[in-house]
C-alpha positions in Angstrom: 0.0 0.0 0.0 1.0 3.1 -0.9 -0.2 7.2 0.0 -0.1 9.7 -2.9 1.5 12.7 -1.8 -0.6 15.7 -0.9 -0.5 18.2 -4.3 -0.6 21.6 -2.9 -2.3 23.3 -6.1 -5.1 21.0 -6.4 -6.0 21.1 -2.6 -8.8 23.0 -0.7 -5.9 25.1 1.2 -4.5 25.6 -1.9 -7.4 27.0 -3.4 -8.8 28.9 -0.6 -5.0 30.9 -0.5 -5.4 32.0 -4.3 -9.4 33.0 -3.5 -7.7 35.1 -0.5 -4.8 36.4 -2.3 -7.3 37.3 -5.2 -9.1 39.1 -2.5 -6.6 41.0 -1.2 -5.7 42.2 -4.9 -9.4 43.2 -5.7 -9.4 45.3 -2.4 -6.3 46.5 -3.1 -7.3 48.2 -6.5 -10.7 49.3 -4.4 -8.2 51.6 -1.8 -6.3 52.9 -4.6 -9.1 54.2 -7.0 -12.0 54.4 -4.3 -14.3 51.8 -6.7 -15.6 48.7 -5.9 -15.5 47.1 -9.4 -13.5 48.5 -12.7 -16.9 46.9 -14.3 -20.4 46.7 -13.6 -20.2 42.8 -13.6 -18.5 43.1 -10.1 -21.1 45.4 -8.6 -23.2 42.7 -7.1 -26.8 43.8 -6.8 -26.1 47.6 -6.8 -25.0 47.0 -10.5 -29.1 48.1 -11.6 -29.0 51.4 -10.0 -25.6 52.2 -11.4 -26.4 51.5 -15.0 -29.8 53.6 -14.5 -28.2 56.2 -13.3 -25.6 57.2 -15.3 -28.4 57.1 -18.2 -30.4 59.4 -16.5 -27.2 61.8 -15.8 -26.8 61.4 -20.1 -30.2 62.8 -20.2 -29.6 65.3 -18.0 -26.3 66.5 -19.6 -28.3 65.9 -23.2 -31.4 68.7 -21.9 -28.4 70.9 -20.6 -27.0 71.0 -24.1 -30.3 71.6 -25.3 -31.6 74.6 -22.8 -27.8 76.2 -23.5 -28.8 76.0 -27.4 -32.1 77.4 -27.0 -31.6 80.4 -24.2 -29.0 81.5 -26.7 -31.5 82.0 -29.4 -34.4 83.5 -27.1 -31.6 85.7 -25.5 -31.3 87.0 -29.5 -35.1 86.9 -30.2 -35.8 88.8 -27.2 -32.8 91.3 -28.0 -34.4 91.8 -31.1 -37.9 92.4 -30.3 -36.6 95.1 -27.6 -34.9 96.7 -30.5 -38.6 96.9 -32.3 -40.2 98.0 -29.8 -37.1 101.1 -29.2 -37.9 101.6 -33.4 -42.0 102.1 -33.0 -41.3 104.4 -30.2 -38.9 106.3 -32.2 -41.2 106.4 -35.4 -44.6 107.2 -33.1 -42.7 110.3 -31.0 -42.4 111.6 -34.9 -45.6 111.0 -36.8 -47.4 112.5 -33.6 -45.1 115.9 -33.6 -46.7 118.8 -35.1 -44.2 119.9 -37.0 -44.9 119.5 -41.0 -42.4 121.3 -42.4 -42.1 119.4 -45.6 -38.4 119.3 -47.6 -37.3 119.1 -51.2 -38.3 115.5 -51.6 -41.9 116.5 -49.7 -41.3 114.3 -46.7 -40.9 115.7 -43.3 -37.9 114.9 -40.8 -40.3 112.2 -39.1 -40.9 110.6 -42.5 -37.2 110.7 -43.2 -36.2 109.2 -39.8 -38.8 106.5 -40.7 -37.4 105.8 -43.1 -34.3 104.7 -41.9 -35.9 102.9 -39.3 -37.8 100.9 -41.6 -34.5 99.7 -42.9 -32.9 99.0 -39.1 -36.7 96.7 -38.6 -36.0 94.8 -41.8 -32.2 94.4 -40.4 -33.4 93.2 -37.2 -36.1 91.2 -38.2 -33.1 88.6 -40.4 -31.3 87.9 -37.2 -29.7 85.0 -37.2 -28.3 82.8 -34.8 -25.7 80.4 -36.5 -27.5 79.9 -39.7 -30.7 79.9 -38.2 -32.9 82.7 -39.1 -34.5 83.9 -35.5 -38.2 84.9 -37.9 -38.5 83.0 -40.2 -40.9 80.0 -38.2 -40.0 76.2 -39.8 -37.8 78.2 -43.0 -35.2 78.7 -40.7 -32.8 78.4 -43.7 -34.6 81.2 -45.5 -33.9 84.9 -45.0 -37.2 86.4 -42.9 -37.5 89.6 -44.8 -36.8 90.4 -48.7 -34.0 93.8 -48.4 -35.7 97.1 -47.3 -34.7 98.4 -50.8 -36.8 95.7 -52.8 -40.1 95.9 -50.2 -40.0 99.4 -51.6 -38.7 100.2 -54.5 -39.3 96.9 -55.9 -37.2 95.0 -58.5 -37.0 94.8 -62.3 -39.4 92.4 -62.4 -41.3 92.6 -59.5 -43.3 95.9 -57.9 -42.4 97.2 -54.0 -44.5 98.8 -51.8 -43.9 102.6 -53.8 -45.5 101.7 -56.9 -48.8 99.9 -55.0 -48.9 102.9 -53.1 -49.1 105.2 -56.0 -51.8 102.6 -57.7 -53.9 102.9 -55.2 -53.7 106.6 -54.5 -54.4 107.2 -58.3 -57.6 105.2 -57.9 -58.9 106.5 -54.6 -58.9 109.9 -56.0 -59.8 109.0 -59.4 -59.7 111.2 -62.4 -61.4 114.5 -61.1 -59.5 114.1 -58.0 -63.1 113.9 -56.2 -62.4 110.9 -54.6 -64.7 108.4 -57.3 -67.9 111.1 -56.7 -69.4 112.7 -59.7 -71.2 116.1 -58.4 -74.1 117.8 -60.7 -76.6 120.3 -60.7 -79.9 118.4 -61.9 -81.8 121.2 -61.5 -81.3 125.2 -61.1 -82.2 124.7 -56.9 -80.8 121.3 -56.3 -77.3 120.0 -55.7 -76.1 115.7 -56.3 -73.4 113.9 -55.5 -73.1 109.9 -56.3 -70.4 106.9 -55.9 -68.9 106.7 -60.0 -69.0 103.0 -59.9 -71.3 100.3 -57.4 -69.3 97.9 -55.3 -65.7 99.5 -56.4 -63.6 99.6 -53.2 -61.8 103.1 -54.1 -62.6 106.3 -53.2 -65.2 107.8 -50.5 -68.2 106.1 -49.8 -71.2 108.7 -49.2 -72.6 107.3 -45.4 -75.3 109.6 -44.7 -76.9 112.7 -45.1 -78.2 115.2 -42.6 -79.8 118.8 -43.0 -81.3 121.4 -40.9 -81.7 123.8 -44.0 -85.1 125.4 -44.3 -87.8 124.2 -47.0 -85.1 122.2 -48.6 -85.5 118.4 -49.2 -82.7 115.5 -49.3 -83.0 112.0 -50.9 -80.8 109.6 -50.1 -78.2 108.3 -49.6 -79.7 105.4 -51.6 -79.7 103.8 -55.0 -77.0 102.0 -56.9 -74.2 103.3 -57.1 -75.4 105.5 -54.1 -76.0 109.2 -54.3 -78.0 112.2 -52.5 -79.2 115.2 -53.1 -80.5 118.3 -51.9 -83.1 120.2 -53.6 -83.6 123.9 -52.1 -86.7 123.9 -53.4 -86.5 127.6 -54.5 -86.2 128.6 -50.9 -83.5 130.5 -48.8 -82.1 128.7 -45.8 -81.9 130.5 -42.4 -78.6 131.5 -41.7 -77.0 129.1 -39.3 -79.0 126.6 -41.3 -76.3 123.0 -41.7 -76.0 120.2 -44.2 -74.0 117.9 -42.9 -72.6 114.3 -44.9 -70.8 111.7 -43.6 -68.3 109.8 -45.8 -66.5 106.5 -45.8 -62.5 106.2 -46.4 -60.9 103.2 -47.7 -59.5 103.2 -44.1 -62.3 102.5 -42.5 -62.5 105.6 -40.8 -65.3 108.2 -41.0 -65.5 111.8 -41.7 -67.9 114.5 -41.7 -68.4 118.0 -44.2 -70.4 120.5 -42.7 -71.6 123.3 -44.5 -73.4 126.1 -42.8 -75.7 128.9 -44.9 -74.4 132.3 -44.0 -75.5 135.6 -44.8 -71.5 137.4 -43.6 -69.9 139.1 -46.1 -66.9 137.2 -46.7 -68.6 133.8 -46.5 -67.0 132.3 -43.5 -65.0 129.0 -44.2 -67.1 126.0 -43.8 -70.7 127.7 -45.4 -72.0 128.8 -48.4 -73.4 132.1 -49.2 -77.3 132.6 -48.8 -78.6 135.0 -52.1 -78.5 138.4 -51.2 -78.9 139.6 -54.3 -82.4 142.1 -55.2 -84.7 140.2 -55.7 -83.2 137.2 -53.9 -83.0 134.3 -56.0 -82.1 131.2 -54.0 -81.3 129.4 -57.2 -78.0 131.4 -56.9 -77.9 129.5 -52.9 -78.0 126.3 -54.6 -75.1 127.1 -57.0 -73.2 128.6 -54.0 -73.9 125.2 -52.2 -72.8 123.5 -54.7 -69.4 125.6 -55.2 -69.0 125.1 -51.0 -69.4 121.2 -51.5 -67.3 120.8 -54.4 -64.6 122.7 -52.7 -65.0 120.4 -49.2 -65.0 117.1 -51.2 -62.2 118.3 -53.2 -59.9 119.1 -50.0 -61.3 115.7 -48.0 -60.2 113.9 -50.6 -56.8 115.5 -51.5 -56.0 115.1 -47.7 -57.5 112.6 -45.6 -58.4 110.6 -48.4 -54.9 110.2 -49.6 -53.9 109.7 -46.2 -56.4 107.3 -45.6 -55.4 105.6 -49.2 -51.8 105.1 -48.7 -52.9 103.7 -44.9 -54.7 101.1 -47.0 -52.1 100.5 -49.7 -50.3 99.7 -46.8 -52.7 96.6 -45.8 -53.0 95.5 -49.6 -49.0 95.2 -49.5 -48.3 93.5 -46.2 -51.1 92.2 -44.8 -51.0 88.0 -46.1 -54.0 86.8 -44.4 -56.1 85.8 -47.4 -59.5 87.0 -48.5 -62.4 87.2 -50.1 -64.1 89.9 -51.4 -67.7 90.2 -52.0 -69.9 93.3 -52.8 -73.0 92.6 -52.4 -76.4 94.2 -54.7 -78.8 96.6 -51.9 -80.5 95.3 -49.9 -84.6 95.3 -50.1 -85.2 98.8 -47.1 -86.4 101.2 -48.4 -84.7 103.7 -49.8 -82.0 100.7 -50.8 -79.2 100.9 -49.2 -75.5 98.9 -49.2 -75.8 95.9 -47.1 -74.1 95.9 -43.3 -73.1 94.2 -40.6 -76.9 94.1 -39.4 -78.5 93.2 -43.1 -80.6 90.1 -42.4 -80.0 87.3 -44.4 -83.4 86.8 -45.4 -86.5 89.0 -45.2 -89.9 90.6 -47.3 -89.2 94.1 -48.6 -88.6 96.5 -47.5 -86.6 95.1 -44.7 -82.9 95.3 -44.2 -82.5 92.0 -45.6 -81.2 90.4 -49.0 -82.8 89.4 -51.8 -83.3 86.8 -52.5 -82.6 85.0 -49.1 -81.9 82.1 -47.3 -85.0 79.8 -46.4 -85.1 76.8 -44.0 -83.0 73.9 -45.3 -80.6 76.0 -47.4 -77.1 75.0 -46.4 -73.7 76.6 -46.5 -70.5 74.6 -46.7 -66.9 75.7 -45.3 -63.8 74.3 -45.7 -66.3 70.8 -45.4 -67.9 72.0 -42.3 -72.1 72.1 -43.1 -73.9 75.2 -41.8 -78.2 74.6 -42.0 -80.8 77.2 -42.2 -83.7 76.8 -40.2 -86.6 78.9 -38.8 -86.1 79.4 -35.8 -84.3 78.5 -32.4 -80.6 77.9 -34.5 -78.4 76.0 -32.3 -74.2 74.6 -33.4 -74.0 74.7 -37.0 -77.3 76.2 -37.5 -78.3 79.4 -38.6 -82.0 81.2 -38.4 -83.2 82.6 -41.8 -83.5 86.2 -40.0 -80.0 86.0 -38.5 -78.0 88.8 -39.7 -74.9 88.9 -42.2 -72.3 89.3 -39.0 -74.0 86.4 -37.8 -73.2 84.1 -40.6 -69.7 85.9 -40.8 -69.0 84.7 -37.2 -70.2 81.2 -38.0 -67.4 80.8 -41.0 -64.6 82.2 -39.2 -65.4 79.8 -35.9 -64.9 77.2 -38.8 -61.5 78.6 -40.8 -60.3 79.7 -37.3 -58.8 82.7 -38.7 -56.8 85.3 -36.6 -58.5 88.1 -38.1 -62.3 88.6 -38.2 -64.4 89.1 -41.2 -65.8 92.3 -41.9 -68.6 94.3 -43.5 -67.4 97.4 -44.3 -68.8 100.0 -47.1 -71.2 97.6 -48.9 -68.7 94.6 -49.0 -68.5 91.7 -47.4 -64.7 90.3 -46.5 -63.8 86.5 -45.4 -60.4 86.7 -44.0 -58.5 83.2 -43.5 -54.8 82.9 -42.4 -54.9 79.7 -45.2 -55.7 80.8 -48.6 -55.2 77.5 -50.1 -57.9 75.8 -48.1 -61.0 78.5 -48.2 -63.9 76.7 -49.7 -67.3 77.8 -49.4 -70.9 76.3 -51.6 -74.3 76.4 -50.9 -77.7 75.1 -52.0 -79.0 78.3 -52.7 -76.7 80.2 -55.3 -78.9 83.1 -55.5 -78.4 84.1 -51.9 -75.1 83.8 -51.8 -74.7 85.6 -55.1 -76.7 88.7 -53.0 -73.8 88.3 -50.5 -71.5 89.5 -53.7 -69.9 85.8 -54.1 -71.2 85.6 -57.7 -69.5 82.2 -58.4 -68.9 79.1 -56.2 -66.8 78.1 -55.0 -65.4 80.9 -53.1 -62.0 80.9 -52.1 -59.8 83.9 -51.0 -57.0 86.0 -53.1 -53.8 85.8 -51.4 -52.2 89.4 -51.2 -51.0 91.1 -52.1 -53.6 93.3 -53.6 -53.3 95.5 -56.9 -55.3 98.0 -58.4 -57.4 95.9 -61.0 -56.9 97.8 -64.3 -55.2 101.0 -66.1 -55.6 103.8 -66.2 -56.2 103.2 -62.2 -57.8 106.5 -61.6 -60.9 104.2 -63.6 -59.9 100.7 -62.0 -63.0 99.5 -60.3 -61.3 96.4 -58.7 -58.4 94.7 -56.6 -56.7 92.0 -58.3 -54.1 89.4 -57.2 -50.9 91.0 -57.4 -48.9 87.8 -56.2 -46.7 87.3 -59.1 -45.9 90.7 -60.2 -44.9 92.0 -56.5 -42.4 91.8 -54.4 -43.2 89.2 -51.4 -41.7 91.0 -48.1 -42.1 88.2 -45.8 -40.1 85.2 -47.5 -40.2 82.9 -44.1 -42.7 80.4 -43.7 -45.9 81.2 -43.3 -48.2 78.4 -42.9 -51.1 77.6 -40.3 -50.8 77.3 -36.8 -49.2 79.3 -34.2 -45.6 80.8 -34.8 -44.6 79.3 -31.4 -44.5 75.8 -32.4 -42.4 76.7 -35.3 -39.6 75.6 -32.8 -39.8 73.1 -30.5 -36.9 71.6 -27.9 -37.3 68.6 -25.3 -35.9 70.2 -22.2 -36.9 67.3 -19.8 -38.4 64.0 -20.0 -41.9 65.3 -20.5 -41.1 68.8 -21.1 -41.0 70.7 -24.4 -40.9 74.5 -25.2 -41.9 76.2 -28.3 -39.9 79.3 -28.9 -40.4 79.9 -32.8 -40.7 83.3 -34.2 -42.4 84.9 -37.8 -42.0 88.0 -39.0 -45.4 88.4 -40.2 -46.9 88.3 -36.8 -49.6 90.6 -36.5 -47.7 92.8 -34.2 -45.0 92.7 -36.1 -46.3 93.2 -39.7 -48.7 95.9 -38.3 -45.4 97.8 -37.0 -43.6 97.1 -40.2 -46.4 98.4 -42.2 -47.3 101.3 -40.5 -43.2 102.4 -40.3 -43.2 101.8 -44.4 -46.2 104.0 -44.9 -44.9 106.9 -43.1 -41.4 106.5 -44.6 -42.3 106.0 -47.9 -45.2 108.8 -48.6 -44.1 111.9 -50.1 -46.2 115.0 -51.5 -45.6 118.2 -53.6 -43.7 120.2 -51.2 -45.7 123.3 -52.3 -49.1 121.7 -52.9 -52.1 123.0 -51.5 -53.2 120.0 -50.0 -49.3 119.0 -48.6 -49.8 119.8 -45.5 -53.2 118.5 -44.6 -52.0 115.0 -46.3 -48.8 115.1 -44.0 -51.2 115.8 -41.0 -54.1 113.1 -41.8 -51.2 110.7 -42.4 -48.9 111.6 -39.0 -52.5 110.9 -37.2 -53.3 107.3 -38.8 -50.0 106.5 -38.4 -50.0 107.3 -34.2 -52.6 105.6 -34.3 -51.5 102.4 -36.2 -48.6 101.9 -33.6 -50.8 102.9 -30.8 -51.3 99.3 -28.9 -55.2 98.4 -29.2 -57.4 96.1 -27.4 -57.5 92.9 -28.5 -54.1 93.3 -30.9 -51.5 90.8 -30.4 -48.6 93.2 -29.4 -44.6 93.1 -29.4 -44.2 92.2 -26.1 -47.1 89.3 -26.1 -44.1 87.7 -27.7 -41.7 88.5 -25.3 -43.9 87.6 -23.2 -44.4 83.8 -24.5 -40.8 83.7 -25.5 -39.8 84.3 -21.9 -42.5 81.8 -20.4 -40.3 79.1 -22.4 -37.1 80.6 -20.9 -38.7 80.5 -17.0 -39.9 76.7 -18.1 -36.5 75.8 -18.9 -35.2 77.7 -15.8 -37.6 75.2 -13.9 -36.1 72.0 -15.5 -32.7 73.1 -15.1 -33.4 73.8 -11.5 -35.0 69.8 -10.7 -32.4 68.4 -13.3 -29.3 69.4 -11.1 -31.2 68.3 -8.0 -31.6 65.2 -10.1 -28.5 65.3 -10.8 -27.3 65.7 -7.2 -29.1 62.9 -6.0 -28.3 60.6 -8.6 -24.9 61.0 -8.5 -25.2 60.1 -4.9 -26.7 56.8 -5.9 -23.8 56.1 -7.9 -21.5 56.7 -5.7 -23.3 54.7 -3.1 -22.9 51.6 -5.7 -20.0 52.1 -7.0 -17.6 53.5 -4.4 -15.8 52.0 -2.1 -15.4 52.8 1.9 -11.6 53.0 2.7 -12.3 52.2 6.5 -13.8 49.1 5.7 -11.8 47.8 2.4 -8.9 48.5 4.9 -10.4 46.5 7.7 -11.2 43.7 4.9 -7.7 43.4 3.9 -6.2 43.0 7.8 -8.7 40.6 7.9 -7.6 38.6 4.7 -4.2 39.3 5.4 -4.5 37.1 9.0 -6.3 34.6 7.2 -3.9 34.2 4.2 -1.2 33.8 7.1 -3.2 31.1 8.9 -3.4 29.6 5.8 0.2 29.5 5.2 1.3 28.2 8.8 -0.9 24.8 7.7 0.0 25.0 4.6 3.3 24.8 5.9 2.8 22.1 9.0 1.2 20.3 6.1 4.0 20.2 4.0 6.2 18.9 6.5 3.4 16.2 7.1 5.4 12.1 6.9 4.0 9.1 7.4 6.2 8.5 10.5 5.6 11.7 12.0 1.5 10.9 11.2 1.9 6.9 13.3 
């Protein structure tokens, strides 16, 4: 019999000694960097939370990036919008000065200044950050504005803002310079004036007619195109005696002639000269009243028309939320008289209604969106045949959702959209629509710009779209939906911003169109009328950068811009809490305690040198010394 000797590698001391020598080495490298594994494998159950965490931090450091990126270009948006709002200040101070001392060019020192501010807005307005247009929404590739020189002066192909202007001042005032009214003398006591053309949208639109003047009689205004007149009946007034008319400008706006009978000697300004002549005639009255009007039409419209003209030039050039344009026939009151606001939609004569109307079951269809006629007791989508044309108006826009109401305004009817491409409107009952002014179905909108329809323009009796033969002045996107999504960042797990930025904002584009108005009208420096333009324009102009209620303004985006910049402040602030806390996770799984790796290897080290003392007896192990 023999006994093997005992193999020292291949024994349970053996191995135990290389499991406690590899031990000592693992807590070795733990001392010297502080980590309990060089790899996650040797985290034991911790190894979870370590991997999730240092995702999250990734995140983290990600949305970091991200905020940096994005505060930079609010930081620039917001710079820039400042500068606007320093540049309508600037141009306001000088339209609403006094002053209209007019130079060589026939532009005052406002005008000039606005000039040049008009071209700092258009600068501003193409900031970029890195090669990212700040206002130019999704096209952030695409310059925002076309140059200041091309919005006005246009290019050799294209027409700027100047030549529009001109256009439409030429058919505002026509050929006679009466603003579109023809004045006669039907009679030897009586005086009329009428609109040149029905349903053109140039010129002054006669509103009403009122008169204290003794024994005279006024028709009107009705008829088509619509007219009054005054008929003195072969009867002095009273001195002090009025005739007062109300007009409509292209602007909207409303003005008033007043003309008093006076017996002074001179005739006062503002009356006409009551017959003093033996024996009194008052035919001679009427053709002094008629002189006195002619004179007042002439200088409304060679001032505040013009004014009021260029104003609107201003809205056919920059404005791009689509239309359409209707002008309706008169309605069935008696006397006739241009549809409003308050025209019924259906109704016998002579009420303020159409003709022909709607009845119960007629239907109107927008953008695919069915609107009924019924009797009575309308409810949704429903409309009572003796609801008015505002009404109706109120219903379509609640469908297009468009940013700017539509409007009845001097006999026509306009449906604004802010997406020309997708206005559709039928019906059942062409006839009543074709009342409305929408002659043909179905009716879609023109995108601006608008032109002056035909030549000579002092004749033109429509707007036309001008799209490809002017310049486009905002070149950045410009589809639906709100500017503010144009650019969107994650900033957090479930937290986006939206920061984006157009230039055609209605802030914006009102600013820019108001400033390019001012700067770009000029006059005869010596006309008669120079002055009294200049003024009519400084006060629309005020006006037009005056903040209104219910206009978006300049600093509404400021104001959402710096809502995204106070959201991302907010992440930021829990994301290097986060941040904070999970790096304290990690270090909790991953890092070792000194104090106890040290009190680990004492304790391995007295075990590896138990081990070796039997290791060693063992060794020395014989079979005599075992008997």
């Amino acid at each position: 019999m023999s006994i093997a000797s005992i193999n020292y590698s291949s024994s349970i001391l053996g191995a135990q000694i290389r499991n406690i020598n590899q031990q000592l080495t693992d807590l070795s490298t733990q001392l010297s960097t502080g980590k309990l594994s060089q790899n996650y494998s040797g985290m034991g159950t911790n190894e979870g939370f370590a991997i999730a965490g240092r995702a999250q931090l990734s995140n983290i450091a990600a949305y970091t990036d991200t905020i940096t990126n994005v505060n930079v270009s609010i930081n620039l948006a917001n710079t820039a919008l400042q500068s606007l709002t320093k540049i309508r200040s600037t141009v306001q101070t000088g339209s609403a000065n006094t002053a209209q001392d007019l130079n060589v060019n026939g532009q005052t020192i406002a005008q000039n200044t606005a000039a040049a501010q008009f071209g700092s807005m258009v600068g501003v307005l193409n900031t970029q950050t890195g090669n990212r247009y700040l206002f130019s929404g999704t096209a952030v590739n695409t310059q925002s504005v076309a140059n200041a020189g091309d919005i006005i002066n246009g290019t050799t192909t294209q027409a700027g803002f100047k030549i529009v202007m001109a256009e439409r001042q030429a058919a505002d005032l026509g050929a006679s310079g009466m603003g579109r009214l023809v004045q006669t003398q039907p009679t030897a006591s009586s005086v009329q004036v009428s609109e040149d053309v029905a349903g053109s949208p140039f010129g002054l639109k006669i509103k009403a007619v009122s008169s204290t003047l003794s024994g005279a009689t006024v028709t009107g205004p009705s008829g088509s195109p619509v007219s009054f007149s005054v008929d003195l009946n072969g009867v002095n007034p009273n001195n002090g005696d009025k005739l007062s008319i109300q007009f409509t400008l292209p602007d909207g706006t409303t003005e008033q002639i007043d003309l008093t009978a006076s017996s002074a000697m001179p005739t006062p300004l503002g009356s006409f000269a009551i017959d003093a002549s033996t024996p009194v005639n008052p035919n001679n009255t009427a053709t002094n009243l008629n002189t006195a009007l002619n004179t007042a039409i002439q200088k409304l419209a060679n001032t505040s028309l013009v004014a009021a003209s260029a104003i609107v030039a201003g809205d056919n050039f920059f404005n791009t939320a689509s239309s359409a344009i209707g002008t309706p026939v008169n309605n069935q009151a008696a006397p006739a008289t241009p549809v409003t606001g308050a025209t019924a939609l259906s109704g016998a004569s002579p009420s303020d209604s159409i003709s022909p109307g709607f009845v119960a079951g007629d239907t109107i269809t927008v953008n695919g969106t069915t609107l009924t006629f019924v009797a009575s007791g309308a409810t949704g989508n429903q409309l009572n045949v003796t609801d008015s044309i505002q009404t109706l108006l109120s219903k379509v826009d609640a469908i297009t959702g468009t940013s700017k109401p539509s409007t009845v305004h001097g006999g026509s009817i306009t449906i604004n959209t802010d997406d020309a491409a997708s206005l559709n409107i039928t019906t059942s009952n062409t006839g009543a629509l074709s009342a409305l002014g929408f002659g043909s179905t179905p009716v879609t909108a023109t995108q601006p710009p608008l032109r002056v329809g035909s030549s000579p323009a002092s004749s033109a009796t429509t707007l036309v779209n001008g799209s490809a033969t002017t310049v486009k002045w905002y070149l950045g996107n410009d589809g639906p939906g709100s500017p503010r999504s144009t650019a969107m960042a994650r900033v957090d797990d479930a937290v986006t911003v939206q920061y984006g930025a157009q230039a055609n904002e209605d802030a914006i584009r009102r600013q820019l169109q108001a400033i390019a108005v001012f700067g770009t009208f000029s006059t005869s420096p010596t006309g008669q009328y120079s002055g009294g333009q200049v003024s009519a324009l400084s006060l629309r102009v005020t006006q037009a950068l005056t903040q209104q209620p219910g206009q978006q303004r300049i600093e509404d985006i400021q104001t959402d811009i710096a809502m995204a910049q106070n959201t991302m402040k907010d992440a930021s602030t829990r994301q290097t809490q986060a941040k904070a806390q999970l790096q304290t996770v990690i270090d909790q799984a991953e890092s070792a305690s000194p104090d106890q790796v040290a009190s680990e290897i004492l304790a391995l080290q007295n075990a590896l040198q138990a081990s070796y003392q039997v290791t060693s007896n063992l060794a020395q192990l014989s079979l005599v010394k075992f008997l």
